[in-house]
N, C-alpha and C positions, 0 to 999 in steps of 0.2 A: 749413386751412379754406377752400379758392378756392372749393369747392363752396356752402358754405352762405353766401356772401362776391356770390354771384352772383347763389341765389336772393334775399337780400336785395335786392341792387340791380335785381333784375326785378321784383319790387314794387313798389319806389320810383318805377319810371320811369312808370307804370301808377296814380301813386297817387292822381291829381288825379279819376281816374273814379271810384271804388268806396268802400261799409262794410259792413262784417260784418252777417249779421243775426242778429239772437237769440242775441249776444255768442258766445263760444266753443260752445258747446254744440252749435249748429247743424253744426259742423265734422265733428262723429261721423257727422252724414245723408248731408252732401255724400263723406264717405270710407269710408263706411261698408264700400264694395266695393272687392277688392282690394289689401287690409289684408294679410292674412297674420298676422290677428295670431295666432299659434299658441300665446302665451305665457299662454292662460288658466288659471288656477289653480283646476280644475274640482272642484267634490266628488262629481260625480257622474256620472262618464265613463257614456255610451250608446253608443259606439261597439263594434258584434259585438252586441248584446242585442237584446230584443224592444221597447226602448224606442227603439230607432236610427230614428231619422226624419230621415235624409240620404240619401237614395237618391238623390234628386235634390239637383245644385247649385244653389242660386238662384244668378242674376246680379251680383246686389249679394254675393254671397260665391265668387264664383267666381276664382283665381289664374290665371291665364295662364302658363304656359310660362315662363320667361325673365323674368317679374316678379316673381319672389318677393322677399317682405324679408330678407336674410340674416341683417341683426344682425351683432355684432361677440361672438366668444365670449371668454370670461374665466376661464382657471380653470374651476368647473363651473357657469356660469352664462352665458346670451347675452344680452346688452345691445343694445333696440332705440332707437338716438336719431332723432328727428324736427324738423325745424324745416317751420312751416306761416305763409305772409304770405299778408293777404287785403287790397284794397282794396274799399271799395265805396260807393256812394250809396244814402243814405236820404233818400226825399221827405218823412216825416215822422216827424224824430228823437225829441224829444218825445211822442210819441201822441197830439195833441189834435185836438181838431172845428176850432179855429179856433187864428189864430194859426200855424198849420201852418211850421215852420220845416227847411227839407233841410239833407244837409252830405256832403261827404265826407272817408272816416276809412280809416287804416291801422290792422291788427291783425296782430301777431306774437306765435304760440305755440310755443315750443318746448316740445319735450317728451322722456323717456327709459323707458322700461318696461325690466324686469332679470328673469330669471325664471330659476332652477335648472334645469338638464340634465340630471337625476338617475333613475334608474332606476325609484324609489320615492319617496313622499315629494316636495313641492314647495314653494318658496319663492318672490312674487314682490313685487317694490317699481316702483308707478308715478310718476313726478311730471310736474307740467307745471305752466308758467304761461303766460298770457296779458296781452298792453298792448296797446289800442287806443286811440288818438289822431287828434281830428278836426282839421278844416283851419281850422274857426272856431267852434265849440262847445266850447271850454275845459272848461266845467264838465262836456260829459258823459264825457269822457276815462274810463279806467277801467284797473282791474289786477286782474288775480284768479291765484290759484293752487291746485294740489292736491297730496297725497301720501297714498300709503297701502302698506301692507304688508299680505301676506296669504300664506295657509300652508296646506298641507293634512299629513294624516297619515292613513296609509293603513295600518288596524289588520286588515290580511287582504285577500283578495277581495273581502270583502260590505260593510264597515264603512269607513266614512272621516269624518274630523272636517275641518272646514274654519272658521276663523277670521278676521278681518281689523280695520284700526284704517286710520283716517284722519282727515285733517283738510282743509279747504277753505274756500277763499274765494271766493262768488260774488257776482255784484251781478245787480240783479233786472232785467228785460228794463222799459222803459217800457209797451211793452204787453202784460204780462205780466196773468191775470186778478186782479182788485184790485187793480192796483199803484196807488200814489203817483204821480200825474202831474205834483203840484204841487211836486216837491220841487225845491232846489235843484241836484244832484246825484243819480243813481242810486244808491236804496236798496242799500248793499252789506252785506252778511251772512257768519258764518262757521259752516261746520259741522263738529263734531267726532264723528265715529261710531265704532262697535267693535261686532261680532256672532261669532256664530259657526252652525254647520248641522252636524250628523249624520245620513249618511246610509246606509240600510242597503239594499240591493239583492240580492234573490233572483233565482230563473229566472224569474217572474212578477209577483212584490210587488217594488214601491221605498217606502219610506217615508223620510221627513225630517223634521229638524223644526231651526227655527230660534230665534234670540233674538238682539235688537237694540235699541241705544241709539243715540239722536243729540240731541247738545247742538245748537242753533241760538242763535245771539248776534247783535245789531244794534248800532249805534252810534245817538247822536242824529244828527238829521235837520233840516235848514235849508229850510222852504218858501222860494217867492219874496216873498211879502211881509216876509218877517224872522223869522216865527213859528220857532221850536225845539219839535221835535215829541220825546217819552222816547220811540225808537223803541226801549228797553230792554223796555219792555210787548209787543214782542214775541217776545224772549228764551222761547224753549221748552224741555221735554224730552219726546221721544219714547220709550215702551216700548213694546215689539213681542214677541209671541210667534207664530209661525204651525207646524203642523202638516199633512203632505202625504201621501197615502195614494195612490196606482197601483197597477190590476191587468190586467195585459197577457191582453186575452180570447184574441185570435190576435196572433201578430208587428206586423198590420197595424192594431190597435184595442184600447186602453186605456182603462178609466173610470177616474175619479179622484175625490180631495174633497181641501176646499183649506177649512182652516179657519185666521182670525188674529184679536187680540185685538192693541187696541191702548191706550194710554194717552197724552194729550199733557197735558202741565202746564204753566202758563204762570207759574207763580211769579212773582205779579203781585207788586210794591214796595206797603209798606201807603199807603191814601190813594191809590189810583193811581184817575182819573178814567177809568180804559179799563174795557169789561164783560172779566170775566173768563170766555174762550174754552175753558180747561180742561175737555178730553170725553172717553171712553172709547166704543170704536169696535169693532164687533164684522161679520165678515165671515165668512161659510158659501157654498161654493159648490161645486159639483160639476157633473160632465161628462166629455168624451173628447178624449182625444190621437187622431190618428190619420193615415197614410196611404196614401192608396189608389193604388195605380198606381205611374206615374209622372208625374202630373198632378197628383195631390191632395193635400193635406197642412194640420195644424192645430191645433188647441188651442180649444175652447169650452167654458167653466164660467159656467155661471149659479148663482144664488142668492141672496141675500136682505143687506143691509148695511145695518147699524143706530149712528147715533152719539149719546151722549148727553151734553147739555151742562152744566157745572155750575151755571151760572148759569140760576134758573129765566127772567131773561129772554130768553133765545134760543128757540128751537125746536129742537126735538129732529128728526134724520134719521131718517126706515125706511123700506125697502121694497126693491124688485128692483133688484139688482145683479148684475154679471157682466160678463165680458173674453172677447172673443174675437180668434183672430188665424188666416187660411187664405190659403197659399199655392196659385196657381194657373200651373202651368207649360204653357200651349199650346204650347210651344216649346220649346229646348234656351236659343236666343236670347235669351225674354222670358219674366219673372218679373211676374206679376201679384199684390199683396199686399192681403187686404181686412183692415181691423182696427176691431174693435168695441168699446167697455169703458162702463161706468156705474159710477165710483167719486166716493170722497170725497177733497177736495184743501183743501192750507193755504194761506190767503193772508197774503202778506206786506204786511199793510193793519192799522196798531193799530182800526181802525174796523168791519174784516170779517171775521168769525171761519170757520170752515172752511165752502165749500162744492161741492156737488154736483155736477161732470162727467159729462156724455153726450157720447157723441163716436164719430163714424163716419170712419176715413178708406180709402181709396185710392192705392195707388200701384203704378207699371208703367216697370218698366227695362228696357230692352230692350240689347242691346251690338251695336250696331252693327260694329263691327269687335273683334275680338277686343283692342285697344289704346283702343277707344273707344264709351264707355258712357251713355246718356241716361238719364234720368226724368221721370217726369209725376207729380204728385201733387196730390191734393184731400184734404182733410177739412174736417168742420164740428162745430162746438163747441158745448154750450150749458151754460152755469154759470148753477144756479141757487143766489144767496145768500140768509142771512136776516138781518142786521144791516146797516143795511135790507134790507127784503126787495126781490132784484129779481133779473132774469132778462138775461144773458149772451150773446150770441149771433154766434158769431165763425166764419165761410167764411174758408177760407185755399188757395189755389190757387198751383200754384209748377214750375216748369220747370230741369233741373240737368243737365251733363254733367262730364265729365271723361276725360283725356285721356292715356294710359299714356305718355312720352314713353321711358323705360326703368326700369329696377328700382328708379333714385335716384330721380324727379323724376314729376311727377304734374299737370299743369294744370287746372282744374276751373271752373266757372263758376254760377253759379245767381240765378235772380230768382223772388220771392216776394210775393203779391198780398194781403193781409192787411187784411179789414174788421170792425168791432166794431158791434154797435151794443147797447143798452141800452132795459128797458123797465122802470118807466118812465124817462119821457125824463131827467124833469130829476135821476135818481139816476145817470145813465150818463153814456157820450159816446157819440156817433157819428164815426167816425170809418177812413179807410182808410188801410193803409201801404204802399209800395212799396218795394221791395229788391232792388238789381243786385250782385251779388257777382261777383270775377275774384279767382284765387290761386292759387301755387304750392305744392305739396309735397314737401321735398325730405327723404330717407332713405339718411344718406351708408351 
């Protein structure tokens, strides 16, 4: 293990500067490009059909030559293991208007993905965990981890079943929208999911259709004054059914409809002093896939999402939704990505029951050297809730590179400009974050 024995100690030495932002997660943005990851357990392969929308390479998914991930094979399966250290500084760990407290923290996540070699038929198991540890912020320390399994079966050309189960453990970002700012430690949460999708694909029709559960579970919670919060009132369950309909007009332009139904239950404890959040969610939308050239490319569904909540004291959601997402290739070089969406989101707040995201962003990778890769990114946020009613409004601006050193090792970097503010005032904070991240990733 000298390899993974080094990148450790290249983090370490490096460690006094930097912390992760937006705990593990942000890890998928900053790596997103030149993964390799080939090991996806697809149920509904496009590649050769009229549904194939890769003509062009984006950036952020482009392999290089000579940096592919190999993986170590096994028997009839390829095992990819990873170890990822981040240092970084945060000017405002916490997320508060005042009081504002920096720190800097090390984050180590290793991780392993296993996927089947198989001809037909596929099998894969991911895990990972994550420890981040500050230099004088004890309590926000944190540990999370994940696993899951998943499977496909492949019942002809046209038909394929696809399944999966997992389990996780995350903890909630402080400036996360509703989060708990006041708590003594970071809200941490576990989730347990299982689904499955059948998909049937003709010369011109794809249809799908899906179903899913997810258990969410909280522990109690210690504000700073001493208060003990039943953050069991937030213990959920999610059912989901969605339905997907494609019809490929020419090779280069599909319409679509995209219908789901949702249920979330909060299985409030009897006598429980929290409003009971429990809604059922209903989303219609439709539009086109499409590629044009070798410049254009994308996905726009609009339509209409409606959520209803059990408690007549909340207010009820409706009205225009839809997700859009359109790649733009001026270049071979540069990937420009615009992404749209108006949906409904859960907060992890006993006090704020689900609400409302609009959201515009922006981003443009450009690869400077075939070994080395930039981004620029913006989006802007606006979450409106209704327990209290009030209105969200979060500009996030952010700059990231990263650095192919060879097949193993991967240096990357990123800094993130993060402002909130709240209207009205005295239900919100106002409040900006700033985030320097440095880290290595090594794929022995």
């Amino acid at each position: 293990m000298p390899g993974i024995n080094r990148a450790i100690c290249t983090s370490l030495m490096v460690y006094v500067a930097i912390r992760l932002f937006c705990g593990a997660g942000s890890l998928a943005l900053v790596l997103s490009g030149h993964a390799a990851r080939a090991q996806d357990v697809s149920a509904s392969p496009t590649v050769g059909t009229v549904f194939d929308r890769q003509r062009t390479v984006a950036v952020s998914e482009r392999v290089q030559s000579g940096f592919e991930e190999v993986g170590k094979r096994l028997d009839g399966f390829i095992i990819y293991p990873r170890i990822t250290a981040v240092v970084a500084f945060d000017d405002n760990v916490r997320a508060r208007s005042q009081d504002r407290q920096s720190d800097a923290a090390l984050s180590i996540q290793p991780s392993i993905n296993a996927v089947s070699d198989w001809t037909r038929h596929q099998v894969g198991l991911t895990a990972s965990a994550g420890v981040t540890r500050f230099l004088n912020l004890k309590t926000e320390n944190t540990e999370t981890y994940s696993v899951q399994g998943e499977g496909r079966y492949d019942a002809g050309n046209e038909v394929r079943l696809y399944g999966f189960a997992g389990l996780r453990r995350d903890v909630e970002r402080r400036n996360a929208p509703g989060a708990l700012r006041n708590s003594l430690k970071p809200l941490a949460y576990q989730t347990a999911t299982g689904g499955g999708q059948l998909t049937w694909q003709g010369s011109r029709m794809r249809l799908s259709a899906n179903g899913t559960v997810a258990r969410v579970t909280y522990g109690d919670l210690r504000t700073f004054d001493g208060a003990v919060l039943n953050s069991r009132d937030l213990n959920r369950t999610r059912y989901q059914a969605s339905a997907r309909a494609e019809y490929a007009i020419t090779a280069d332009l599909a319409v679509l409809v995209n219908g789901s139904v949702s249920k979330i239950d909060y299985n409030l404890q009897p006598g429980s002093s929290t409003p009971d959040r429990s809604a059922r969610r209903v989303e219609l939308l439709g539009g086109v896939s499409f590629e044009f050239t070798d410049l254009l490319r994308g996905e726009v569904a609009l339509g209409y999402i409606k959520q209803d909540f059990r408690s007549p004291g909340i207010r009820d959601f409706s009205g225009f939704g839809g997700r859009a997402r359109v790649e733009y290739f001026p270049t071979r070089l540069t990937t420009v990505t615009f992404d749209a969406s108006r949906t409904l989101q859960e907060a992890g707040n006993p006090l704020a029951p689900s609400y409302r995201r609009t959201r515009a962003a922006i981003r443009v990778d450009h690869e400077l050297y075939r070994y080395v890769l930039i981004s620029g990114f913006a989006d802007y946020e606006t979450n409106q809730f209704q327990l209290p009613q009030r209105t969200e409004r979060r500009p996030h601006v952010g700059l990231s590179g990263q650095y192919l050193v060879d097949r193993h090792v991967t240096l990357f970097a990123r800094y993130d400009h993060l402002r909130i503010t709240s209207r009205p005032a005295n239900l919100g904070l106002r409040l900006t974050d700033n985030v320097l991240s440095i880290g290595v990733l090594f794929k022995p």
